[in-house]
DSSP file (Angstrom, degrees, kcal/mol; ACC not computed):
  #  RESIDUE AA STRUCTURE BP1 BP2  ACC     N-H-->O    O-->H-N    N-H-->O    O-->H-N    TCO  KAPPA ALPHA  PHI   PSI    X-CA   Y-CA   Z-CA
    1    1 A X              0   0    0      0, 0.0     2,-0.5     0, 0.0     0, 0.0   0.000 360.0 360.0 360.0 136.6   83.6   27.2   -9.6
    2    2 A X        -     0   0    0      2,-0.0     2,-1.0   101,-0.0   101,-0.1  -0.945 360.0-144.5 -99.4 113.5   84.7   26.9   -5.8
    3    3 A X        -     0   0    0     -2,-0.5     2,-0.1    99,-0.2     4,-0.1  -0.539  18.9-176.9 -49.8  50.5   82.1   27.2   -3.1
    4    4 A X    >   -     0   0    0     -2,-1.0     3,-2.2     1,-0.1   127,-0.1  -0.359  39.0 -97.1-103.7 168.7   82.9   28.8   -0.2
    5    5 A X  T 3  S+     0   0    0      1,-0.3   127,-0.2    -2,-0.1    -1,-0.1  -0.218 115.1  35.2 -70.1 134.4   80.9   29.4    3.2
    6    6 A X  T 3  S+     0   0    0    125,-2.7    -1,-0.3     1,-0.5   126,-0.1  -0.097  86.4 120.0 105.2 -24.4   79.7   33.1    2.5
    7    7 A X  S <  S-     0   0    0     -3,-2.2    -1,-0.5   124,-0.2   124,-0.3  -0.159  77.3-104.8 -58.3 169.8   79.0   33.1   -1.1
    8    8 A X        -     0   0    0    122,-0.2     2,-0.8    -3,-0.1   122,-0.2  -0.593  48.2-110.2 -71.3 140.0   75.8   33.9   -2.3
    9    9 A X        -     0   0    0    120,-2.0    93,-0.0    -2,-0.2   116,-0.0  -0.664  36.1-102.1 -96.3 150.3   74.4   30.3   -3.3
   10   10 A X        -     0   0    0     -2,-0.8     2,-0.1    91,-0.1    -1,-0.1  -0.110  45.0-126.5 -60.0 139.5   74.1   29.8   -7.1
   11   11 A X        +     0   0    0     13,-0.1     2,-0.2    12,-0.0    12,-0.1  -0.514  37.1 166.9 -82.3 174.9   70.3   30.3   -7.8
   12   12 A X        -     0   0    0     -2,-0.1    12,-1.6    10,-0.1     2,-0.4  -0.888  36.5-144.9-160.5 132.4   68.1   27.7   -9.7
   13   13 A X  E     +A   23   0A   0     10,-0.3     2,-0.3    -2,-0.2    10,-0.2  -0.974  33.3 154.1-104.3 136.1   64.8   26.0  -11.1
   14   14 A X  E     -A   22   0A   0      8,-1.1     8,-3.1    -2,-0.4     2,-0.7  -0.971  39.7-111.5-151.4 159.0   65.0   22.8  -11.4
   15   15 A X  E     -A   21   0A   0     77,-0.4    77,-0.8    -2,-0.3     6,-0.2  -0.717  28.6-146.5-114.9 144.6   61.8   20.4  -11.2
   16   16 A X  B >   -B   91   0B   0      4,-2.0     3,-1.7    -2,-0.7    75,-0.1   0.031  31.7 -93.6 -92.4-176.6   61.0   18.2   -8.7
   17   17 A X  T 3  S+     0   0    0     73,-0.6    74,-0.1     1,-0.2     4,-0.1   0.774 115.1  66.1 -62.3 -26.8   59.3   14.5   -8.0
   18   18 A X  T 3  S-     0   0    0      2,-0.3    -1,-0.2    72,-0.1     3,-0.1   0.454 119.8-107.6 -96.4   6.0   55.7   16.6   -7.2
   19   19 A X  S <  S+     0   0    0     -3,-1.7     2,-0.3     1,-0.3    -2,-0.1  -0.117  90.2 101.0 120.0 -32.7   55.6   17.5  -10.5
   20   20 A X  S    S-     0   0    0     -5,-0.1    -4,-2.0     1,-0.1     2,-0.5  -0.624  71.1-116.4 -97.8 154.6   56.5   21.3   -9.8
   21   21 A X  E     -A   15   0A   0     -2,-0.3     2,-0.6    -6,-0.2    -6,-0.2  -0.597  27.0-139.1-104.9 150.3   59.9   23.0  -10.4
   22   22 A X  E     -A   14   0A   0     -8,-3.1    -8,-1.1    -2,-0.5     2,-0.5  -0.820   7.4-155.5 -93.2 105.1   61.4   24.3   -7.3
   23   23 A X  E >   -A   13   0A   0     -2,-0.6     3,-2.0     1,-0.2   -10,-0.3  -0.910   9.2-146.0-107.8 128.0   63.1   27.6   -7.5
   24   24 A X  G >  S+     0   0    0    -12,-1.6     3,-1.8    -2,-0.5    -1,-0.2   0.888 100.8  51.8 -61.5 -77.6   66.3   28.3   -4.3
   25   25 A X  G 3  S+     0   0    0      1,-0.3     3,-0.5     2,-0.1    -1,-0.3   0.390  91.9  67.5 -40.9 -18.8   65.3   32.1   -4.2
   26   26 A X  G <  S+     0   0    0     -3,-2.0     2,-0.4     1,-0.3    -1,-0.3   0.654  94.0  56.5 -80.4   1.9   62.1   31.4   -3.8
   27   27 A X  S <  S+     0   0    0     -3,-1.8     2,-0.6    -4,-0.1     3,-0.3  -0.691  76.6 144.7-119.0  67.0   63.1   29.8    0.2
   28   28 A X        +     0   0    0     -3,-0.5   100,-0.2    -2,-0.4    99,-0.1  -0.911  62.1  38.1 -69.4 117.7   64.8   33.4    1.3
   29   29 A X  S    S+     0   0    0     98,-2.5     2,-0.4    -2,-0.6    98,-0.2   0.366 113.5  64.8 116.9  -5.0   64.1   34.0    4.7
   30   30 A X  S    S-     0   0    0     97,-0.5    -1,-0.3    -3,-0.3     2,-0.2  -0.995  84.5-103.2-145.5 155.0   64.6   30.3    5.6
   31   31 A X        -     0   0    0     -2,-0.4    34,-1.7    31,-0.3     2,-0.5  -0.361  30.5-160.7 -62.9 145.3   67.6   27.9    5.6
   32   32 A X  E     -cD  65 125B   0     93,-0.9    93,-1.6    -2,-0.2     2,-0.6  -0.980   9.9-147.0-133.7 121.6   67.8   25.4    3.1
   33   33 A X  E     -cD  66 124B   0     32,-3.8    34,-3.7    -2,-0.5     2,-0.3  -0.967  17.2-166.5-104.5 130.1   70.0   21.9    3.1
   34   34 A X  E     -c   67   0B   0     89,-3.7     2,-0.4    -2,-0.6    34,-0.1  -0.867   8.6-177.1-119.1  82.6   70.9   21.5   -0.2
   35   35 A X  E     -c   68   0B   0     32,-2.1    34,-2.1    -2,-0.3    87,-0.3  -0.789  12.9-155.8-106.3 115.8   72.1   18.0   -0.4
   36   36 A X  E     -c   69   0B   0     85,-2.4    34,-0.2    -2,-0.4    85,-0.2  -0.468  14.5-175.9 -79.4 163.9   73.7   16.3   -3.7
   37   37 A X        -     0   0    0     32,-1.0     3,-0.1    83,-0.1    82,-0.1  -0.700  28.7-137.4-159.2 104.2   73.5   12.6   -4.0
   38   38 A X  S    S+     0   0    0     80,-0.3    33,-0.5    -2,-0.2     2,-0.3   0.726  78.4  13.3 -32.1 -64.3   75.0   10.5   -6.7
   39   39 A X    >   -     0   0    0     31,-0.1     3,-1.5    79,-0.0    -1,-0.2  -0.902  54.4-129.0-146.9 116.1   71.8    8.1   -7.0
   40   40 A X  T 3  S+     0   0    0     -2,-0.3     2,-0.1     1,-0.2     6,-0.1  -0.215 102.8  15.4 -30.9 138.2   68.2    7.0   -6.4
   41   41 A X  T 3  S+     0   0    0      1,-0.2    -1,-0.2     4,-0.2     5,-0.1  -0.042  95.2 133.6 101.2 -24.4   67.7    3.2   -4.9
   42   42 A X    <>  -     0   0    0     -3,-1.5     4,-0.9     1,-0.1    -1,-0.2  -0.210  68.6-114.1 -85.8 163.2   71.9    2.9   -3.9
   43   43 A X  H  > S+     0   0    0      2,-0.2     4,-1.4     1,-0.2    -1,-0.1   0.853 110.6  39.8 -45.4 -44.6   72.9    1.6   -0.6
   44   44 A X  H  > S+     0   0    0      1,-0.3     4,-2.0     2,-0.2     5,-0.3   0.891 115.5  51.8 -95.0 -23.9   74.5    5.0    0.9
   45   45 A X  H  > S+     0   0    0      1,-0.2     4,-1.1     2,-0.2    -1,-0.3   0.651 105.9  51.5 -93.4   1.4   71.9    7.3   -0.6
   46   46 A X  H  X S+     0   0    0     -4,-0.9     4,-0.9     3,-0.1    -1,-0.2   0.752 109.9  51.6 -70.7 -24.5   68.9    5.5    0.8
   47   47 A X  H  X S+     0   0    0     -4,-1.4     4,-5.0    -3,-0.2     3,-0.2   0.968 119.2  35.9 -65.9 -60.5   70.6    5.6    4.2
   48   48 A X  H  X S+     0   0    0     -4,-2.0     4,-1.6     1,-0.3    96,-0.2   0.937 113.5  55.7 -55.5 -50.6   71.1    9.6    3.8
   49   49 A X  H  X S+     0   0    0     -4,-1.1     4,-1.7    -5,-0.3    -1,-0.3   0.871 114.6  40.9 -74.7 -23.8   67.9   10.2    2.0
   50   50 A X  H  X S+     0   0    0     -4,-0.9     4,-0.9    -3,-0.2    -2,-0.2   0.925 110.4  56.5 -83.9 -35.3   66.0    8.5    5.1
   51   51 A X  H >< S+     0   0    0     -4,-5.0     3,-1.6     2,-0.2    -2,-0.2   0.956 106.1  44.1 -60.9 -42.2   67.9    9.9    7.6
   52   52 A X  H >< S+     0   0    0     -4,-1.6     3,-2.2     1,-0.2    -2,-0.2   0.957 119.8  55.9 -37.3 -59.6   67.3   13.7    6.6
   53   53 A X  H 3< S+     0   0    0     -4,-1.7    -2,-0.2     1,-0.3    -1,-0.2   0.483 108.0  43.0 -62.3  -6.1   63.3   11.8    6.3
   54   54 A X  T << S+     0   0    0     -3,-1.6    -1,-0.3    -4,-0.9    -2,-0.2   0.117 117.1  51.1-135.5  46.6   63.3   10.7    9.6
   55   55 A X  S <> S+     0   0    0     -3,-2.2     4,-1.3    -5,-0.0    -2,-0.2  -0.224  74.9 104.3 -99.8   0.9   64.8   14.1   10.8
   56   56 A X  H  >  +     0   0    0      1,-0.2     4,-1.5     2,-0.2    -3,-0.1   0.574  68.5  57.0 -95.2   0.5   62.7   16.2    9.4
   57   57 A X  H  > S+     0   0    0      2,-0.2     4,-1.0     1,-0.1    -1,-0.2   0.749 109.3  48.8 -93.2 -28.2   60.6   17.3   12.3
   58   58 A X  H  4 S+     0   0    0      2,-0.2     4,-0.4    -3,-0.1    -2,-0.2   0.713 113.7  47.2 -73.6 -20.3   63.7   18.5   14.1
   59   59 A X  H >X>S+     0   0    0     -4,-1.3     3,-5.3     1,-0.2     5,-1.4   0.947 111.4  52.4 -67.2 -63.3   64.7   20.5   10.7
   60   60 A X  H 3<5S+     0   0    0     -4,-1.5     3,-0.3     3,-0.3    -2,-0.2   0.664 103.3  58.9 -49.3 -34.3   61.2   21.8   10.5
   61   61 A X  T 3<5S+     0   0    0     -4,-1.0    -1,-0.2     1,-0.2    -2,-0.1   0.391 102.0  47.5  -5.3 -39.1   61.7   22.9   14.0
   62   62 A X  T <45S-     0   0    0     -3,-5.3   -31,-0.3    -4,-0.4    -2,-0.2   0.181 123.6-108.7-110.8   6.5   64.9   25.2   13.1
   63   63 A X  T  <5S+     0   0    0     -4,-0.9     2,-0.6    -3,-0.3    -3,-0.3   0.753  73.1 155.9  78.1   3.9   62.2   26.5   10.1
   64   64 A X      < -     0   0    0     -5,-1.4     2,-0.3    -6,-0.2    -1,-0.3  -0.736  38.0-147.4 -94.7 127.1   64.7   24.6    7.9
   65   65 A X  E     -c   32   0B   0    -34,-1.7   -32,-3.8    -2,-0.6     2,-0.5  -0.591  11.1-136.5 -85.5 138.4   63.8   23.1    4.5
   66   66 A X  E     -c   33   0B   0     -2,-0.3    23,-0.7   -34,-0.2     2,-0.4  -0.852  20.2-176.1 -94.8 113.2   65.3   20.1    3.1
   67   67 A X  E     -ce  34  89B   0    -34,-3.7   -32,-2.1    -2,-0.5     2,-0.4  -0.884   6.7-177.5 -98.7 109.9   66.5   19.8   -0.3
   68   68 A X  E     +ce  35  90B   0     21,-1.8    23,-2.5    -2,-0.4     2,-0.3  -0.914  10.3 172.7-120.7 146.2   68.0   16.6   -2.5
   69   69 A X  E     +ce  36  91B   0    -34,-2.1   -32,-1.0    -2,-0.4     2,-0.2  -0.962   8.9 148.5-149.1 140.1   69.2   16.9   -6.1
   70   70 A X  E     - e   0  92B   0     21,-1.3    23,-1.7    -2,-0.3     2,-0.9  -0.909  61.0 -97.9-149.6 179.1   70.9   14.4   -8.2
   71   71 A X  S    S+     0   0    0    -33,-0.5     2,-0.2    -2,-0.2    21,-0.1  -0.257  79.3 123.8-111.3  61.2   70.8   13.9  -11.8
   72   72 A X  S    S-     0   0    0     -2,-0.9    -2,-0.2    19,-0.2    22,-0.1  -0.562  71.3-100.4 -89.6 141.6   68.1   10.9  -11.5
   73   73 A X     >  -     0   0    0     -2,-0.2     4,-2.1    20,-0.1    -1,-0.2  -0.134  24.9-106.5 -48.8-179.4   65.2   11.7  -13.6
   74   74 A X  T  4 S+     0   0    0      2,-0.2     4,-0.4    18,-0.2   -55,-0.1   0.414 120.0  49.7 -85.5  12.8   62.0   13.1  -12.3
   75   75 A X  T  > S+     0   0    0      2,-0.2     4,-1.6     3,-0.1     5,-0.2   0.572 111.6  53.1-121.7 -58.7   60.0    9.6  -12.8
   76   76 A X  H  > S+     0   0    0      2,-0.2     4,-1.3     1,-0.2     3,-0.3   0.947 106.3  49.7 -62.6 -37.4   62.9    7.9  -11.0
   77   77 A X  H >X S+     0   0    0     -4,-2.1     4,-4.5     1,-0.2     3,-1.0   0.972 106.7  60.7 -49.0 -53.3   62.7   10.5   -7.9
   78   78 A X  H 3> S+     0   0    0     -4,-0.4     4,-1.0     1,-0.3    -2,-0.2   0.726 109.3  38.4 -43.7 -43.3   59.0    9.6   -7.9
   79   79 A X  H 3X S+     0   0    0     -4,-1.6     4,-1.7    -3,-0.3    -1,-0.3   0.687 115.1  53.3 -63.4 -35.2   59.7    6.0   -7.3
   80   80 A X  H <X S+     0   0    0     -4,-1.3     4,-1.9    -3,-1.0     5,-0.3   0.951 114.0  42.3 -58.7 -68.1   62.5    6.8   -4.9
   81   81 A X  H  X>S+     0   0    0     -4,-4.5     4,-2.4     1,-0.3     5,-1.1   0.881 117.1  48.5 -61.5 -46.6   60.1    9.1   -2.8
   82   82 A X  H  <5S+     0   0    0     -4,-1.0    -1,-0.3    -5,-0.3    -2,-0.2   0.971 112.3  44.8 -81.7 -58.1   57.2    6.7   -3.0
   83   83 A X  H  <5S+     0   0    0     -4,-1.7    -1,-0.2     1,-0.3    -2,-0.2   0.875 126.4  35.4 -69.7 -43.9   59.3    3.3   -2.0
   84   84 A X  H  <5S-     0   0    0     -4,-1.9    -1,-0.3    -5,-0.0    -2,-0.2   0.850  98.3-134.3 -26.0 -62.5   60.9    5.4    0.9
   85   85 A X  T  <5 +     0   0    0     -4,-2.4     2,-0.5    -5,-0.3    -3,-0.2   0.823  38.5 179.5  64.4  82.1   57.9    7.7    2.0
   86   86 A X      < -     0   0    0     -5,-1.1     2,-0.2     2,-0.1    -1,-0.1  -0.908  21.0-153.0-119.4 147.8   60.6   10.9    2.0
   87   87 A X        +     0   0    0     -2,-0.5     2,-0.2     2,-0.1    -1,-0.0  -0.594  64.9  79.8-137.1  51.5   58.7   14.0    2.9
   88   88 A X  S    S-     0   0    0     -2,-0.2     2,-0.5   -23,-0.1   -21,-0.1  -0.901  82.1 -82.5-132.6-159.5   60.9   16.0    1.2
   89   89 A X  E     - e   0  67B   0    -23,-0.7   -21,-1.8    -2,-0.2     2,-0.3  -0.746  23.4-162.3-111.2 162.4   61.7   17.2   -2.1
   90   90 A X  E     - e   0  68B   0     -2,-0.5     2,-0.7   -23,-0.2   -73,-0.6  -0.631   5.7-156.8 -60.5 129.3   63.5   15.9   -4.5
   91   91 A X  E     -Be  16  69B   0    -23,-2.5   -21,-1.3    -2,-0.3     2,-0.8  -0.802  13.4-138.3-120.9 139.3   65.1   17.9   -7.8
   92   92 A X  E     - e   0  70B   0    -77,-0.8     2,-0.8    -2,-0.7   -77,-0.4  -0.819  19.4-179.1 -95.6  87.0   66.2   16.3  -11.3
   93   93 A X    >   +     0   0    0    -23,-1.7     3,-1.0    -2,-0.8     6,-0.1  -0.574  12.5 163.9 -95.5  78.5   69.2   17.7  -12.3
   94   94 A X  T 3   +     0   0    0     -2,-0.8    -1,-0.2     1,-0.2   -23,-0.1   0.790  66.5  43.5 -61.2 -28.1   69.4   16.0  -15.2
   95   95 A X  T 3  S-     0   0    0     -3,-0.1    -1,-0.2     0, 0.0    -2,-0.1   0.368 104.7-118.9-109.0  -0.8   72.3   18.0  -17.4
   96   96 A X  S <> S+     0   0    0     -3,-1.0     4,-1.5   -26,-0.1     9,-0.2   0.553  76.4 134.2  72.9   3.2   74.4   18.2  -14.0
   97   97 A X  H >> S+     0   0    0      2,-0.2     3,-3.3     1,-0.2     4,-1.1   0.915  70.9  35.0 -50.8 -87.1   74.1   22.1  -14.5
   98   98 A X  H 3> S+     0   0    0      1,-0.3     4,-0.7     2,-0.2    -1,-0.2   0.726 119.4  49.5 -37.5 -28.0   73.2   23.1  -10.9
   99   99 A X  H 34>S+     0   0    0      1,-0.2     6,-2.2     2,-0.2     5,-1.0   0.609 111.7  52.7 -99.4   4.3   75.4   20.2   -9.3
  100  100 A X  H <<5S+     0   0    0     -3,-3.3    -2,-0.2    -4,-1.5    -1,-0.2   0.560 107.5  50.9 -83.2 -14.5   78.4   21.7  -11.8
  101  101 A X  H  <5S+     0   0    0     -4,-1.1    -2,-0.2    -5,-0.2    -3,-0.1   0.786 109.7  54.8 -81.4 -11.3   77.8   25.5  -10.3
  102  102 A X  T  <5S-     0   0    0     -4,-0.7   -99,-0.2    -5,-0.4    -1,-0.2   0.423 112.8-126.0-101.9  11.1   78.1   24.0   -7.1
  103  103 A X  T   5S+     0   0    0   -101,-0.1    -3,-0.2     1,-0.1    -4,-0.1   0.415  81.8 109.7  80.4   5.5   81.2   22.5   -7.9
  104  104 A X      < +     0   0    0     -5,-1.0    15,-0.9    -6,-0.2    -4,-0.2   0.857  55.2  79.8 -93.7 -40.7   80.0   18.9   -6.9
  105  105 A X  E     +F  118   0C   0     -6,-2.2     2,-0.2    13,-0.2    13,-0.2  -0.390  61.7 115.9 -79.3 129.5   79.8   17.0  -10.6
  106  106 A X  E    S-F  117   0C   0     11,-2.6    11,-2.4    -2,-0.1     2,-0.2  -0.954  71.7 -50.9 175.4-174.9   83.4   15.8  -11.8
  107  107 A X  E     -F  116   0C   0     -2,-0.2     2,-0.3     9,-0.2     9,-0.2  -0.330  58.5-177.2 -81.7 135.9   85.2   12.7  -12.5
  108  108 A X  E     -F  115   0C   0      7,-6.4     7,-3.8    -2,-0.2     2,-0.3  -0.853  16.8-126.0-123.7 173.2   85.1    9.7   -9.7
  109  109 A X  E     +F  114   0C   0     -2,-0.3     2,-0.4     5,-0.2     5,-0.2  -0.986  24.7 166.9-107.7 122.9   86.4    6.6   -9.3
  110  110 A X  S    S-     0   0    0      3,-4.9    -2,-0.0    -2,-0.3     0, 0.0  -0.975  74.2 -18.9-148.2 132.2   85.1    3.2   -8.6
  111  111 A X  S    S-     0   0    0     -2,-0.4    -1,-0.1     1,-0.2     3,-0.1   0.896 119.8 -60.0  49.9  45.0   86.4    0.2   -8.7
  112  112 A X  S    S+     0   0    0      1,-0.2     2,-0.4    -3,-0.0    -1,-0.2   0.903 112.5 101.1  40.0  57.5   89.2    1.3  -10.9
  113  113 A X        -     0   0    0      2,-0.0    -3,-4.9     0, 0.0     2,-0.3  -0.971  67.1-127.8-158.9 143.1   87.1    2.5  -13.9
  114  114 A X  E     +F  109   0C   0     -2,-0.4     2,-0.3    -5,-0.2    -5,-0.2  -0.723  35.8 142.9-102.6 143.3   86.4    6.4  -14.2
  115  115 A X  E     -F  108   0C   0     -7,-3.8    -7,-6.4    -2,-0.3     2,-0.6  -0.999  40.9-103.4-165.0 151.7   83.4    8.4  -14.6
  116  116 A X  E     +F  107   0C   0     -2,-0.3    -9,-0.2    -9,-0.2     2,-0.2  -0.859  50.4 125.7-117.4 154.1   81.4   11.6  -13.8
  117  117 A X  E     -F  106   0C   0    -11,-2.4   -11,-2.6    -2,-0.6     2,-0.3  -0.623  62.3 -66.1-144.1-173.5   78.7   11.7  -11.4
  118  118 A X  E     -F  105   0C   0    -13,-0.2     2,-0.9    -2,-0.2   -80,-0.3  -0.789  38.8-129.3 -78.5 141.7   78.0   13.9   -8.4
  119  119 A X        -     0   0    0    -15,-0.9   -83,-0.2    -2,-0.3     2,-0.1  -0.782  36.1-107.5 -70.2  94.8   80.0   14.0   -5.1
  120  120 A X        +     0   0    0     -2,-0.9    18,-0.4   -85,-0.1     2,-0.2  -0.228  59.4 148.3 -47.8 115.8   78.1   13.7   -2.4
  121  121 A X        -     0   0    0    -85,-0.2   -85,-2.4    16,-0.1     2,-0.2  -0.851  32.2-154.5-123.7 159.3   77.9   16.9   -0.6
  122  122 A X  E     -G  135   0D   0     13,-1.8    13,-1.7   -87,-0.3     2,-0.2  -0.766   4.0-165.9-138.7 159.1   75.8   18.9    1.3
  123  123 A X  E     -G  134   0D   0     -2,-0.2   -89,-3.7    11,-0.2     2,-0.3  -0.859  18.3-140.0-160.2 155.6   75.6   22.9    1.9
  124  124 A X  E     -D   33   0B   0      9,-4.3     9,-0.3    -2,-0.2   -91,-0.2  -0.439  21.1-158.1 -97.9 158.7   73.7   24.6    4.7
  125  125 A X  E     -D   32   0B   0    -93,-1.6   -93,-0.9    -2,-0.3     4,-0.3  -0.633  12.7-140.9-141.0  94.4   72.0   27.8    3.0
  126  126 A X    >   -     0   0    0      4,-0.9     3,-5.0   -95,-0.2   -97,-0.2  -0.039  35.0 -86.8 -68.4 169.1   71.3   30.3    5.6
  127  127 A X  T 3  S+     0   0    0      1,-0.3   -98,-2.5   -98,-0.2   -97,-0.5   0.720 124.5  53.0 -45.1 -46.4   68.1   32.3    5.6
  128  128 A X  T 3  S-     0   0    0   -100,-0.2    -1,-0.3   -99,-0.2    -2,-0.1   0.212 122.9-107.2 -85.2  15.2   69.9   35.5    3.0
  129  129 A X  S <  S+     0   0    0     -3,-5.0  -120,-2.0    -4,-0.3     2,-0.4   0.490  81.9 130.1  93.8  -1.4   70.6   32.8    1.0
  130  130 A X        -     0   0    0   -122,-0.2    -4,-0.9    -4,-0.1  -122,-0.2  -0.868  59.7 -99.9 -93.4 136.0   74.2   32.6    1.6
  131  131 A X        +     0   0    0     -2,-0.4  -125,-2.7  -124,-0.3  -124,-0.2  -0.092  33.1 176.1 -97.0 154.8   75.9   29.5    2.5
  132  132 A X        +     0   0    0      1,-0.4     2,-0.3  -127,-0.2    -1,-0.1   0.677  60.4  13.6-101.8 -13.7   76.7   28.8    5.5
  133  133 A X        -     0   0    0     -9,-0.3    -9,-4.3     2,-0.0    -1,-0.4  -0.864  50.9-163.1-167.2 133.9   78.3   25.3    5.8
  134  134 A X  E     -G  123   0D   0     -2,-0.3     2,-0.7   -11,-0.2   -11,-0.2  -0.874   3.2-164.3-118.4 162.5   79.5   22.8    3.2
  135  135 A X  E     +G  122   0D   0    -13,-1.7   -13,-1.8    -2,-0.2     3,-0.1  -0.954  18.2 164.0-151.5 112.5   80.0   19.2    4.1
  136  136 A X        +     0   0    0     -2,-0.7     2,-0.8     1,-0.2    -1,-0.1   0.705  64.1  62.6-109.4 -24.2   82.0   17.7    1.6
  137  137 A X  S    S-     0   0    0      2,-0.0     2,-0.7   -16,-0.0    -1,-0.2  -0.897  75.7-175.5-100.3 107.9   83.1   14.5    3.3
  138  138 A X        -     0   0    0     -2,-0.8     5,-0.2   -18,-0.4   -90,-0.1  -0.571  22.3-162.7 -94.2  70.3   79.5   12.8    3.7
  139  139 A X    >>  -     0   0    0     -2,-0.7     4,-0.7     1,-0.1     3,-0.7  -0.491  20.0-152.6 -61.3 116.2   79.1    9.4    5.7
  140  140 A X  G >4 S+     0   0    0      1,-0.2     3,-0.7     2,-0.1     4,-0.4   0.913  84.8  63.5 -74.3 -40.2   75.8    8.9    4.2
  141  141 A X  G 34 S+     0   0    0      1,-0.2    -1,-0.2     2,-0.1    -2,-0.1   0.691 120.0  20.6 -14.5 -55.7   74.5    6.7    7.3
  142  142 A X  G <> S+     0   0    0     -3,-0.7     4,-0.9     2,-0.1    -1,-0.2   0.332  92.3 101.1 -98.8  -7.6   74.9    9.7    9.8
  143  143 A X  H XX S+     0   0    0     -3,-0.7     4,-1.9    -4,-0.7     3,-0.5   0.789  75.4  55.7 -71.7 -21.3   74.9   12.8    8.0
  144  144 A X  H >> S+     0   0    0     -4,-0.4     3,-1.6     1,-0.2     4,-0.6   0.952 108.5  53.9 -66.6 -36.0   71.6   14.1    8.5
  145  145 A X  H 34 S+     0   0    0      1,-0.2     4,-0.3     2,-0.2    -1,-0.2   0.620 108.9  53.0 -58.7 -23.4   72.3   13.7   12.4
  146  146 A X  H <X S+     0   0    0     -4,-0.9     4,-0.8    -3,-0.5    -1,-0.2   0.565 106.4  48.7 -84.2 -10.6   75.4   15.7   12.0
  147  147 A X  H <X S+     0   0    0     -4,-1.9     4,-1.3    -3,-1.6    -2,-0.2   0.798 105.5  55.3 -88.1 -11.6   74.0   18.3   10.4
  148  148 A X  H  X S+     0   0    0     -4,-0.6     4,-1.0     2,-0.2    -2,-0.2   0.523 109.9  49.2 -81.9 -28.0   71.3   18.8   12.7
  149  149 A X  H  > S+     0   0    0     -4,-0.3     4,-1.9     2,-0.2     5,-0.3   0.805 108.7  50.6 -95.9 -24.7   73.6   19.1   15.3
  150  150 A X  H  X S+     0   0    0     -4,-0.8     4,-2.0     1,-0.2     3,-0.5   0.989 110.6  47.9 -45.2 -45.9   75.7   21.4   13.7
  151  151 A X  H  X S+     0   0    0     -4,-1.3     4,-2.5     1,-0.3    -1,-0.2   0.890 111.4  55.5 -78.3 -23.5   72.8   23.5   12.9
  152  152 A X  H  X S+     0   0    0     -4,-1.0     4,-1.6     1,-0.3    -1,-0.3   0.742 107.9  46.3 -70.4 -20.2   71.7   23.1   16.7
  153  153 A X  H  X S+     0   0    0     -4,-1.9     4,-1.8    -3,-0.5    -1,-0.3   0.697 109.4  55.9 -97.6 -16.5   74.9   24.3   18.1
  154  154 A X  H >X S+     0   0    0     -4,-2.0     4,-1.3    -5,-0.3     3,-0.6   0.978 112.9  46.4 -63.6 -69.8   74.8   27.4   15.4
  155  155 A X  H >< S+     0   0    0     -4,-2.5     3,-0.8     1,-0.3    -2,-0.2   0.790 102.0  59.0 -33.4 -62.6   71.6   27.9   17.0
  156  156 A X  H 3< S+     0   0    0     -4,-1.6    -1,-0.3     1,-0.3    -2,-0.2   0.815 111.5  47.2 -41.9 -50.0   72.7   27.6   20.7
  157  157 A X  H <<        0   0    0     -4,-1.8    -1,-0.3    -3,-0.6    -2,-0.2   0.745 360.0 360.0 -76.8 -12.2   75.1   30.5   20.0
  158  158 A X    <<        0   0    0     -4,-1.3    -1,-0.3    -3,-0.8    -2,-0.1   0.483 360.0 360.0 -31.7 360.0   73.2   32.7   18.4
C-alpha cells in the first residue's frame, strides 16, 4: 500500500512501553507524528528519538502528540525510554503489520547484505486523522527540528 498526503491514516492498536496499547483513532482532534524507526539503542535513532524528546514542549504547544513505532519489543522500548528519559510513547510493532500498512517495512540494504526492517519515516497526521505530510528521506540528527518547523509554517498560514 502507497501512502499519500490526504489518505485517511491506517488505524491501529498496538502496545506501548507504559504498559498500555495505544490506539491512532483514539488522538482525533489532535495531530499526531507518527514516526517509524528501524531500532532501539542505534546511533541514528537515539539522535531522532531525543530530538523529538527534547522538542516536545514546542510539539505540545501546536497540541501535537508524538508517536514512535518500530518492531523492538515492548521490554526493549522500556529500556530505550528509561536510558534516554523520552517523554513520549513508544509502540511494539512487533509482526511489522502497522509499519507494512504504512508502506515503510521492505527489504534494505547494508553493507551489501539484504534484509527487512523498517525505513525510517515519518508522517504528520492532522487532527481528522488524515495525513498530512510524509517525510520519507529522514536525517535522523535533525528531523524532529524540521518537522517542527514545517508544522510551524503550516501553522503561520493557516
Amino acid at each position: 500500500m502507497s501512502l499519500t498526503v490526504g489518505d485517511l491514516a491506517p488505524d491501529f492498536t498496538l502496545p506501548s512501553d507504559r504498559g498500555n496499547p495505544i490506539t491512532l483513532s483514539d488522538y482525533r482532534g489532535r495531530r499526531v507524528v507518527l514516526y517509524f524507526y528501524p531500532r532501539d539503542n542505534t546511533p541514528g535513532c537515539t539522535q531522532e528519538a531525543c530530538g523529538f524528546r527534547d522538542a516536545r514542549a514546542a510539539f505540545n504547544d501546536l497540541d501535537t502528540l508524538i508517536l514512535g513505532v518500530s518492531t523492538d519489543s515492548v521490554a526493549s522500548h522500556q529500556k530505550f525510554v528509561a536510558k534516554h528519559k523520552l517523554s513520549f510513547p513508544l509502540l511494539a510493532d512487533e509482526d511489522a503489520a502497522v509499519s507494512t500498512a504504512y508502506g515503510v517495512y521492505g527489504l534494505k540494504k547494508f553493507m551489501g547484505r539484504e534484509y527487512l526492517g523498517i525505513k525510517r519515516s515519518t508522517f504528520v497526521i492532522a487532527a481528522d486523522g488524515r495525513i498530512e505530510k510524509i517525510y520519507s528521506k529522514v536525517k535522523a540528527a535533525s528531523h524532529a527540528q524540521t518537522v517542527l518547523q514545517d508544522m510551524d509554517v503550516v501553522r503561520e498560514s493557516s
